[in-house]
PDB file with SEQRES, HELIX, SHEET and CRYST1 records, atoms N, CA, C and O in Angstrom:
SEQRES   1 A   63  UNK UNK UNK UNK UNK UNK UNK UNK UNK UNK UNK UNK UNK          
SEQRES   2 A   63  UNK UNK UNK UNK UNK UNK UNK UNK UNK UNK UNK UNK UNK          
SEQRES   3 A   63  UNK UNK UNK UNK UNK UNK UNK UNK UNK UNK UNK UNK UNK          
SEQRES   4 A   63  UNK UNK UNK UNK UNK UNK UNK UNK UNK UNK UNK UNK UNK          
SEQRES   5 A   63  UNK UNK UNK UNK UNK UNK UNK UNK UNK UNK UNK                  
HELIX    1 AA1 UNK A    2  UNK A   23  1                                  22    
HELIX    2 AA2 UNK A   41  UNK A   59  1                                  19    
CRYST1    1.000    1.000    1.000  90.00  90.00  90.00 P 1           1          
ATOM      1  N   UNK A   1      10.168 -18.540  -5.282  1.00  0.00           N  
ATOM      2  CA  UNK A   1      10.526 -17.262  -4.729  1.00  0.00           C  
ATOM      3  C   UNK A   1       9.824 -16.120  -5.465  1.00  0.00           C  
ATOM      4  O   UNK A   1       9.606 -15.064  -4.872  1.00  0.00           O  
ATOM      5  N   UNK A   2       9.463 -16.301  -6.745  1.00  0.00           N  
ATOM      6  CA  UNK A   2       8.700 -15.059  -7.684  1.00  0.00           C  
ATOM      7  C   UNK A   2       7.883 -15.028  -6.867  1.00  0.00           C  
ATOM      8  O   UNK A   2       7.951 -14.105  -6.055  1.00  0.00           O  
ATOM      9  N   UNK A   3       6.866 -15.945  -6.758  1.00  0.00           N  
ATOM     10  CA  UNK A   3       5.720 -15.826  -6.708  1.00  0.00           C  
ATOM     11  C   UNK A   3       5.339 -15.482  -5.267  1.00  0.00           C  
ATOM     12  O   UNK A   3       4.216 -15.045  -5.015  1.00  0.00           O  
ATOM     13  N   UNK A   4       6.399 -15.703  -4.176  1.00  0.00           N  
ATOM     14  CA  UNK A   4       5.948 -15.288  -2.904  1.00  0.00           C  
ATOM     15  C   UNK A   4       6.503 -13.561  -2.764  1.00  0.00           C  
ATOM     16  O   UNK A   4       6.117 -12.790  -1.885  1.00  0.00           O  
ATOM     17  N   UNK A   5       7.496 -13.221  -3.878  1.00  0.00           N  
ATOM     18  CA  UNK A   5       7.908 -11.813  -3.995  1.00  0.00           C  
ATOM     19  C   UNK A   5       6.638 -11.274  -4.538  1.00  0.00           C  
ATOM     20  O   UNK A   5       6.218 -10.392  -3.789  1.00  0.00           O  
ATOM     21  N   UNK A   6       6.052 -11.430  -5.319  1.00  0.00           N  
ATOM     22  CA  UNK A   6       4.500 -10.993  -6.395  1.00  0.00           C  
ATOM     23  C   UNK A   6       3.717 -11.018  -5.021  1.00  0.00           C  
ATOM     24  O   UNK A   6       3.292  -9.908  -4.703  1.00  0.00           O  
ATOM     25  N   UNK A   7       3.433 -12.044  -4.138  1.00  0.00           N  
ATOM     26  CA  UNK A   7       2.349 -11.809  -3.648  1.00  0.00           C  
ATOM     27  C   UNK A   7       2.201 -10.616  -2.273  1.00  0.00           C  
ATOM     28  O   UNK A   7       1.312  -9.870  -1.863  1.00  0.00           O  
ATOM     29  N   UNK A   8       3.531 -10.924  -1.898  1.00  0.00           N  
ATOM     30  CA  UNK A   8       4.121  -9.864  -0.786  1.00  0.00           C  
ATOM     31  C   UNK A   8       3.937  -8.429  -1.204  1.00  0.00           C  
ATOM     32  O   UNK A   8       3.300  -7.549  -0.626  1.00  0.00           O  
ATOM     33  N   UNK A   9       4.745  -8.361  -2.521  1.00  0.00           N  
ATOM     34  CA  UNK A   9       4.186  -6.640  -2.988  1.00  0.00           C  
ATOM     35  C   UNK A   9       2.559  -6.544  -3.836  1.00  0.00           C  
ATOM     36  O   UNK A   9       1.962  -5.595  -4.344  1.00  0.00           O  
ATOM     37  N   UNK A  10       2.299  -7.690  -3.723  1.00  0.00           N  
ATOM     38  CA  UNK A  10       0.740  -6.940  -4.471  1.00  0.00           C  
ATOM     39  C   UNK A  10       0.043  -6.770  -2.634  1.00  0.00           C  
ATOM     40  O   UNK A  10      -0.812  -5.931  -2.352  1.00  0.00           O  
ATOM     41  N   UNK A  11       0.433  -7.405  -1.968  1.00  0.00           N  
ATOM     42  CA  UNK A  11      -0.436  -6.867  -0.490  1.00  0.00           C  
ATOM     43  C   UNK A  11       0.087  -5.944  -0.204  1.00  0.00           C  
ATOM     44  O   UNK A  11      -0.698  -5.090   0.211  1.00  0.00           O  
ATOM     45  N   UNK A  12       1.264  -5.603  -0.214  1.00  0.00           N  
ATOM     46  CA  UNK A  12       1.659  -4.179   0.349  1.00  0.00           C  
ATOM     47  C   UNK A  12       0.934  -2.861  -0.765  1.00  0.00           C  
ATOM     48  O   UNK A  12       0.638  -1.701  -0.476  1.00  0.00           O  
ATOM     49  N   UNK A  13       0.822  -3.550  -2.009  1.00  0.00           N  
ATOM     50  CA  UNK A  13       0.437  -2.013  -3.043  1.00  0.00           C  
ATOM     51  C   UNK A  13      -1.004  -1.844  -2.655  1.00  0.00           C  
ATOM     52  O   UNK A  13      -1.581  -0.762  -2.764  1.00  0.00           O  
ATOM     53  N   UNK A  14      -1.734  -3.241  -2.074  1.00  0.00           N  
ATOM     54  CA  UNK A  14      -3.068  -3.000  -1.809  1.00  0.00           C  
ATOM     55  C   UNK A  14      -3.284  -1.875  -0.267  1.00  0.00           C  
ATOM     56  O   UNK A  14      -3.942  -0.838  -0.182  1.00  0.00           O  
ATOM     57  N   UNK A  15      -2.538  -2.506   0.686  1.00  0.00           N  
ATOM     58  CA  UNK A  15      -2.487  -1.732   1.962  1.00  0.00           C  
ATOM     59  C   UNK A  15      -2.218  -0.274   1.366  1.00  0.00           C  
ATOM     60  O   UNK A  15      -3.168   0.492   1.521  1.00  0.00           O  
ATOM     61  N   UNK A  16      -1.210   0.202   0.776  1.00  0.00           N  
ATOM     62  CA  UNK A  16      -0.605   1.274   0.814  1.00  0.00           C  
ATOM     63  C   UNK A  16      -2.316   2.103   0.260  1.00  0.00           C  
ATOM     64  O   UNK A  16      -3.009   2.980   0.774  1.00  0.00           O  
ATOM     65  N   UNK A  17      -2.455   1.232  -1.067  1.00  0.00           N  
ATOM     66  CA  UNK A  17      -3.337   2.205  -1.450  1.00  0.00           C  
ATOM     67  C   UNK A  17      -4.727   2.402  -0.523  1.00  0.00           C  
ATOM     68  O   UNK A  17      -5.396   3.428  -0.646  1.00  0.00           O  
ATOM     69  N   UNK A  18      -5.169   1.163   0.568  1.00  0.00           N  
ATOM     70  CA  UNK A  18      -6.099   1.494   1.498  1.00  0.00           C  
ATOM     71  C   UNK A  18      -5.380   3.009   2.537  1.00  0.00           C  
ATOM     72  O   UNK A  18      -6.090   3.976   2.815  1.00  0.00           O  
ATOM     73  N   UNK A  19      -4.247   2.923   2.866  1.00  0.00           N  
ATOM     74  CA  UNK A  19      -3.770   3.709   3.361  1.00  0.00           C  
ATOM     75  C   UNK A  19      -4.260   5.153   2.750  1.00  0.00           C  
ATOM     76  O   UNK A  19      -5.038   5.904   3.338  1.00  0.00           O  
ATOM     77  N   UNK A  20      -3.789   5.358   1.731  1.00  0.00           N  
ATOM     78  CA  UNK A  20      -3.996   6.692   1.008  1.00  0.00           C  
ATOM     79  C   UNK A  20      -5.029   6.517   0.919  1.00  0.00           C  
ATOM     80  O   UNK A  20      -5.071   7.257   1.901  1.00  0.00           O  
ATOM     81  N   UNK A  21      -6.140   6.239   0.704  1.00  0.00           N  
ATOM     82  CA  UNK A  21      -7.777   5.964   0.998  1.00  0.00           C  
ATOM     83  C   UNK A  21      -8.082   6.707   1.775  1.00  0.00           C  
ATOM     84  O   UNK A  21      -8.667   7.771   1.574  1.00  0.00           O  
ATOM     85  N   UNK A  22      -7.594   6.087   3.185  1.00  0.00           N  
ATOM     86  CA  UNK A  22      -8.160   6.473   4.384  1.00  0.00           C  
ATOM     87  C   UNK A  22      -7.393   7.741   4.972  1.00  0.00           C  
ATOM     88  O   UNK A  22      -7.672   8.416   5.963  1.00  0.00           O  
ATOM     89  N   UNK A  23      -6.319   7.865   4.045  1.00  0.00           N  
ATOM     90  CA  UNK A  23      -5.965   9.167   4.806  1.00  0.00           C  
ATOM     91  C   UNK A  23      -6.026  10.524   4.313  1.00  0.00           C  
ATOM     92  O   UNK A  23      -5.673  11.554   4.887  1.00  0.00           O  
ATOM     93  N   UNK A  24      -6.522  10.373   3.170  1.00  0.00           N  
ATOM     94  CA  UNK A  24      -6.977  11.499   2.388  1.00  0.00           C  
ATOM     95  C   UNK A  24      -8.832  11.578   2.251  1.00  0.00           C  
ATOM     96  O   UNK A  24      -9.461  12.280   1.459  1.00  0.00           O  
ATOM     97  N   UNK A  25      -9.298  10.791   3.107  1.00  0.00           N  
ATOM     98  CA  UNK A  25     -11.084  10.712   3.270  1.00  0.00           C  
ATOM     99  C   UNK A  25     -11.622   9.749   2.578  1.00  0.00           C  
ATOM    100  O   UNK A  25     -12.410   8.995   3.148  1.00  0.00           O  
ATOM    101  N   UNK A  26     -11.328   9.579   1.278  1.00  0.00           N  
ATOM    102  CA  UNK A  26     -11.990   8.713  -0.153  1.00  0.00           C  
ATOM    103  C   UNK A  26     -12.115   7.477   0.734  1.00  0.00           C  
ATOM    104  O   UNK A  26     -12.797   6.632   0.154  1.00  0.00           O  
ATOM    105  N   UNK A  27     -11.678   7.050   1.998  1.00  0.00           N  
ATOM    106  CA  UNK A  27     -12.253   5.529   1.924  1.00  0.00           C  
ATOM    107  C   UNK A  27     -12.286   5.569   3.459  1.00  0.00           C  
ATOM    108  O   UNK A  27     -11.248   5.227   4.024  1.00  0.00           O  
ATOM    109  N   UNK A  28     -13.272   5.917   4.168  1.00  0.00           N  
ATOM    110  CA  UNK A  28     -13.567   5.962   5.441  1.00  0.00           C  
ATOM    111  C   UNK A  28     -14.458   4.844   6.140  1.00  0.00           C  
ATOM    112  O   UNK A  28     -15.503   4.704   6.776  1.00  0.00           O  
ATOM    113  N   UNK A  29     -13.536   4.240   5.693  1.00  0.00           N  
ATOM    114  CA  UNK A  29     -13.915   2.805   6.815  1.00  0.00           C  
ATOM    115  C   UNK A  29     -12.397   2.258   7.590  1.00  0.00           C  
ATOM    116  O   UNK A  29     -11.232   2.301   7.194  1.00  0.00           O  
ATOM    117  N   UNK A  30     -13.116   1.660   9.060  1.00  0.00           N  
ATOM    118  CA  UNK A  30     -13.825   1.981   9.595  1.00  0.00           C  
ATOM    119  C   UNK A  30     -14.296   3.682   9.987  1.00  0.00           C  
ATOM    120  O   UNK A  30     -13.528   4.643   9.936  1.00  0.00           O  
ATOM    121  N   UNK A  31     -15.379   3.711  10.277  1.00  0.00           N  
ATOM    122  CA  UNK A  31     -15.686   5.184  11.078  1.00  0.00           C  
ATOM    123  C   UNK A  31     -15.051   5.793  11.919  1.00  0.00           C  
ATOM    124  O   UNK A  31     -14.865   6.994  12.114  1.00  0.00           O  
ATOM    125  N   UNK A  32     -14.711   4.858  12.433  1.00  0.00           N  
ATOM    126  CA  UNK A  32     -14.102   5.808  14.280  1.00  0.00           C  
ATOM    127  C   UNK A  32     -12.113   5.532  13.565  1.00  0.00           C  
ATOM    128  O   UNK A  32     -11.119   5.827  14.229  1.00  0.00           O  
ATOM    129  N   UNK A  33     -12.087   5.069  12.474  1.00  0.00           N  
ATOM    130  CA  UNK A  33     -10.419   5.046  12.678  1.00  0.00           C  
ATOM    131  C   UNK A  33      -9.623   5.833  12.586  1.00  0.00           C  
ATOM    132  O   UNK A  33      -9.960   6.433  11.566  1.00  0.00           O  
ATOM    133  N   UNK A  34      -8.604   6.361  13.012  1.00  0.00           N  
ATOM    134  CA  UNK A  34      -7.445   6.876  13.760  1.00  0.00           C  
ATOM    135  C   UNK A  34      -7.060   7.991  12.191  1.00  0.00           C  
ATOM    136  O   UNK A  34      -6.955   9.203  12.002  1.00  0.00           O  
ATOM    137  N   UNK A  35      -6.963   6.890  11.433  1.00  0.00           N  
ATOM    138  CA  UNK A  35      -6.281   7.357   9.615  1.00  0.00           C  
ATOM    139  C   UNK A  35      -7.099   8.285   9.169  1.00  0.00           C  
ATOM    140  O   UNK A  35      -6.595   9.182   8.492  1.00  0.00           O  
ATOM    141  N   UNK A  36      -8.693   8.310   9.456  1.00  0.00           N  
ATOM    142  CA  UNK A  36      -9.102   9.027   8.313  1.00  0.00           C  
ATOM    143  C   UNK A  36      -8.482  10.676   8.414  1.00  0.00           C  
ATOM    144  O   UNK A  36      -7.953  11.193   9.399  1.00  0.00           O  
ATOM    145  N   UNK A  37      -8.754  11.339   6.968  1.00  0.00           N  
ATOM    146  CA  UNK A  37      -8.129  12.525   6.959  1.00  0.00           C  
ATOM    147  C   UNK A  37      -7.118  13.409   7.460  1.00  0.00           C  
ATOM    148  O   UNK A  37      -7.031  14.634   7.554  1.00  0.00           O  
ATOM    149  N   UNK A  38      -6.208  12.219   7.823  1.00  0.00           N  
ATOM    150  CA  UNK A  38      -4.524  12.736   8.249  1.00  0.00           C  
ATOM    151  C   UNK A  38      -3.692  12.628   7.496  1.00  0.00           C  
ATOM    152  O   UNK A  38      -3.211  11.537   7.192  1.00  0.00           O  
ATOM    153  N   UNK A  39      -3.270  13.903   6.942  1.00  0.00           N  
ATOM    154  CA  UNK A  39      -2.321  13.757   5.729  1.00  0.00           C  
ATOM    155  C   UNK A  39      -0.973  12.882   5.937  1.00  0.00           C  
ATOM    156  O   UNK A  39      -0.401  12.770   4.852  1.00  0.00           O  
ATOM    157  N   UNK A  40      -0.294  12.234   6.970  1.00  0.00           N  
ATOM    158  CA  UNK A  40       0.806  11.494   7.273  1.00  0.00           C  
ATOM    159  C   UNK A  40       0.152  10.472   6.498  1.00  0.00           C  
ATOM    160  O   UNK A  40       0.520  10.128   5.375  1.00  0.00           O  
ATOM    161  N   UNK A  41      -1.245   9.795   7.399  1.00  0.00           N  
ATOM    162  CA  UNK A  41      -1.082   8.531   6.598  1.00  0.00           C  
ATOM    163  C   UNK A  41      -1.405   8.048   4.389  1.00  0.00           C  
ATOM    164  O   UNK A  41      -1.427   7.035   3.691  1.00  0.00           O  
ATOM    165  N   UNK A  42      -1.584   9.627   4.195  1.00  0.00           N  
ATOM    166  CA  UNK A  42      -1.191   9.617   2.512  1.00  0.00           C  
ATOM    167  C   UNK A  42       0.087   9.542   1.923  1.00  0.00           C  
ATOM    168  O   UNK A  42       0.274   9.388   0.717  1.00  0.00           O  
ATOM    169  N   UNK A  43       1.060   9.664   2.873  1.00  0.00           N  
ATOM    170  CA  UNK A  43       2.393   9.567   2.612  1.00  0.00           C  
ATOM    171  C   UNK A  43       2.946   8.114   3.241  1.00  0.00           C  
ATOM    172  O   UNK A  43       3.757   7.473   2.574  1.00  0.00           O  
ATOM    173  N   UNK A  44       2.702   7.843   3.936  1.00  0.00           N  
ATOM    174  CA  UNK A  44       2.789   6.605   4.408  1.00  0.00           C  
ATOM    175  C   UNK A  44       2.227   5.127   3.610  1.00  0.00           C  
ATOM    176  O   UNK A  44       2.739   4.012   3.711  1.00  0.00           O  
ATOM    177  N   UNK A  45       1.128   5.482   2.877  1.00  0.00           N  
ATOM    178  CA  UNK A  45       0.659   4.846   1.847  1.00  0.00           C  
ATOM    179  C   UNK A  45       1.424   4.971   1.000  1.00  0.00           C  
ATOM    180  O   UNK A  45       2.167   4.114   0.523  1.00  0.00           O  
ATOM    181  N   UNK A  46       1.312   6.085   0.722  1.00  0.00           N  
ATOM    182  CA  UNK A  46       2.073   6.040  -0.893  1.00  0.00           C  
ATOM    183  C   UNK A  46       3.879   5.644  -0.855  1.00  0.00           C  
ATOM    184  O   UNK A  46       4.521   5.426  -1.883  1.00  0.00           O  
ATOM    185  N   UNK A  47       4.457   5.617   0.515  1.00  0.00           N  
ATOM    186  CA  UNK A  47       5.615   4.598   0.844  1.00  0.00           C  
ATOM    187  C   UNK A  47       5.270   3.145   0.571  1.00  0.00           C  
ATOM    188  O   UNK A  47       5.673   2.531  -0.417  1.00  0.00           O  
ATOM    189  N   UNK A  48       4.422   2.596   1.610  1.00  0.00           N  
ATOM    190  CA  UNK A  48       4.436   1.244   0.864  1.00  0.00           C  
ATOM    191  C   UNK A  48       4.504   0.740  -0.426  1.00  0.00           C  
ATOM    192  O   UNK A  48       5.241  -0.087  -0.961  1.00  0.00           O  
ATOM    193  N   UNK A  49       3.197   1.694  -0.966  1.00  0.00           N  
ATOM    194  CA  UNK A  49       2.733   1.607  -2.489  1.00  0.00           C  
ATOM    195  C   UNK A  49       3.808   1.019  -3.451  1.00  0.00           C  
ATOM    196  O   UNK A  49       3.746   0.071  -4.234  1.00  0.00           O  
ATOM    197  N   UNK A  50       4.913   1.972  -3.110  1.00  0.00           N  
ATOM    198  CA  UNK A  50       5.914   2.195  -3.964  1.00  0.00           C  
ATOM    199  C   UNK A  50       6.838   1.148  -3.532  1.00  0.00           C  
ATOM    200  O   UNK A  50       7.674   0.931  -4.410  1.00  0.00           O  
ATOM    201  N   UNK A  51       6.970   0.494  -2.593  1.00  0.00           N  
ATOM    202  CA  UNK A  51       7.777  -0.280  -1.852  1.00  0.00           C  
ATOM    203  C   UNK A  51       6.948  -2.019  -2.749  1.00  0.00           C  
ATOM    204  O   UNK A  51       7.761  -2.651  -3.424  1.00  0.00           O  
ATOM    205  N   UNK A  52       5.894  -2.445  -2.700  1.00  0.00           N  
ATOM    206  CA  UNK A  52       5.249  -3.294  -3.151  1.00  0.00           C  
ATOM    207  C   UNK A  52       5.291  -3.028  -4.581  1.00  0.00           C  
ATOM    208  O   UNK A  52       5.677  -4.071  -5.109  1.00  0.00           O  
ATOM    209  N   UNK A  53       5.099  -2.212  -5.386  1.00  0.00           N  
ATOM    210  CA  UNK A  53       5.556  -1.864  -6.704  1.00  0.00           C  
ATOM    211  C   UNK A  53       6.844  -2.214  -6.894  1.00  0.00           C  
ATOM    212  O   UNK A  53       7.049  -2.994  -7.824  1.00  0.00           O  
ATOM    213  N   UNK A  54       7.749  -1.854  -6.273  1.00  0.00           N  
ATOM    214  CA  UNK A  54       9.318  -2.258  -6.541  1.00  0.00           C  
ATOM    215  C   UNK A  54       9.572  -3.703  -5.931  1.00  0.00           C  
ATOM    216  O   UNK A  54      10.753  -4.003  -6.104  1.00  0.00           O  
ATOM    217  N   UNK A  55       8.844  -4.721  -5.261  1.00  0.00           N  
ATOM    218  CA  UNK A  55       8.725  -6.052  -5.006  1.00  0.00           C  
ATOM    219  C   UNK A  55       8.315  -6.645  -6.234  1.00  0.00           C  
ATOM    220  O   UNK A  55       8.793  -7.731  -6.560  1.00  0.00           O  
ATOM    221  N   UNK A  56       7.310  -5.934  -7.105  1.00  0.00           N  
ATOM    222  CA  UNK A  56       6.405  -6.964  -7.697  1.00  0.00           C  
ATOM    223  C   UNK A  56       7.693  -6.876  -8.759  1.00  0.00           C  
ATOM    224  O   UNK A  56       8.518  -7.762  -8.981  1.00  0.00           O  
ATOM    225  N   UNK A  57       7.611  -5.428  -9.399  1.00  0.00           N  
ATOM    226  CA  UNK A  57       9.117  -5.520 -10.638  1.00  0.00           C  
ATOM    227  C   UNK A  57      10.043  -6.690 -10.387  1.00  0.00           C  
ATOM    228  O   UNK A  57      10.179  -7.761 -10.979  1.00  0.00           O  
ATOM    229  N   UNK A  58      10.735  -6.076  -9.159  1.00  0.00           N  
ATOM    230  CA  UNK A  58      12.053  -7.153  -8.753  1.00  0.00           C  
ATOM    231  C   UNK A  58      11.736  -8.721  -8.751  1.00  0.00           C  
ATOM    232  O   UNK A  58      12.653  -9.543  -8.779  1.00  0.00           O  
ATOM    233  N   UNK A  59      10.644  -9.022  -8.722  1.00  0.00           N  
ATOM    234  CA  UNK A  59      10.002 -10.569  -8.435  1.00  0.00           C  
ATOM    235  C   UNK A  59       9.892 -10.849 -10.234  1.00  0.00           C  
ATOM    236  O   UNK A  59      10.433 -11.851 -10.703  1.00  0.00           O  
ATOM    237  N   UNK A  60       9.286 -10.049 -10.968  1.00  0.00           N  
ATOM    238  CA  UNK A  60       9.453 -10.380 -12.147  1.00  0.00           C  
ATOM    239  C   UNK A  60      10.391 -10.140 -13.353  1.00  0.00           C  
ATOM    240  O   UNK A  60      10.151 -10.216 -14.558  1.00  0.00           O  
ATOM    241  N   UNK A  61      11.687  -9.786 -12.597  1.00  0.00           N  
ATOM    242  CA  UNK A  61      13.020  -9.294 -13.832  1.00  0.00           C  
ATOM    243  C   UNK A  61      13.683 -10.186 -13.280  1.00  0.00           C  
ATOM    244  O   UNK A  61      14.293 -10.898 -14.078  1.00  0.00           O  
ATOM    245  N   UNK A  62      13.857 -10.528 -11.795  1.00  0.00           N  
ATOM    246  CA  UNK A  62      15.141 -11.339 -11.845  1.00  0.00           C  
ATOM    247  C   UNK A  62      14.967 -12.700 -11.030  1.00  0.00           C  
ATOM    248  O   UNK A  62      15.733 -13.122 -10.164  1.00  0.00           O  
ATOM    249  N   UNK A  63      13.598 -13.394 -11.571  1.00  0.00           N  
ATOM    250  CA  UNK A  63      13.566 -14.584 -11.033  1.00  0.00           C  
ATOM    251  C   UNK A  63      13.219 -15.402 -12.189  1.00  0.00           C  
ATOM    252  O   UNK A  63      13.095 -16.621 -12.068  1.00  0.00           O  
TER     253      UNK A  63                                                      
END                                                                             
C-alpha cells in the first residue's frame, strides 16, 4: 500500500507541476493547448501539487 500511495502522489506532484508549467507559460507544450497562460490552470496545479505531496507524506508516516 506505501508504495502504490508514493507512486500515486509522485504522479500527481508531477502533473500538478506540468500544470503550473503550462499555465503560467514556462512550459508550452503542446502549442495549440488550451492551458497555456491561463492563470486558473496555476492554481489548479498547484492543488494537485499539494494533494500528491500530502499522498507521498501520508504513504511514508503511516505505513
Amino acid at each position: 500500500m506505501q508504495t502504490l500511495l508514493t507512486i500515486i502522489g509522485i504522479i500527481a506532484l508531477l502533473a500538478g507541476v506540468v500544470f503550473i508549467g503550462q499555465g503560467s507559460g514556462y512550459f508550452p507544450y503542446p502549442a495549440s493547448s488550451f492551458m497555456i497562460s491561463q492563470t486558473r490552470w496555476i492554481y489548479y496545479g498547484g492543488g494537485i501539487a499539494v494533494v500528491g505531496v500530502l499522498l507521498i507524506v501520508y504513504a511514508r508516516r503511516y505505513f
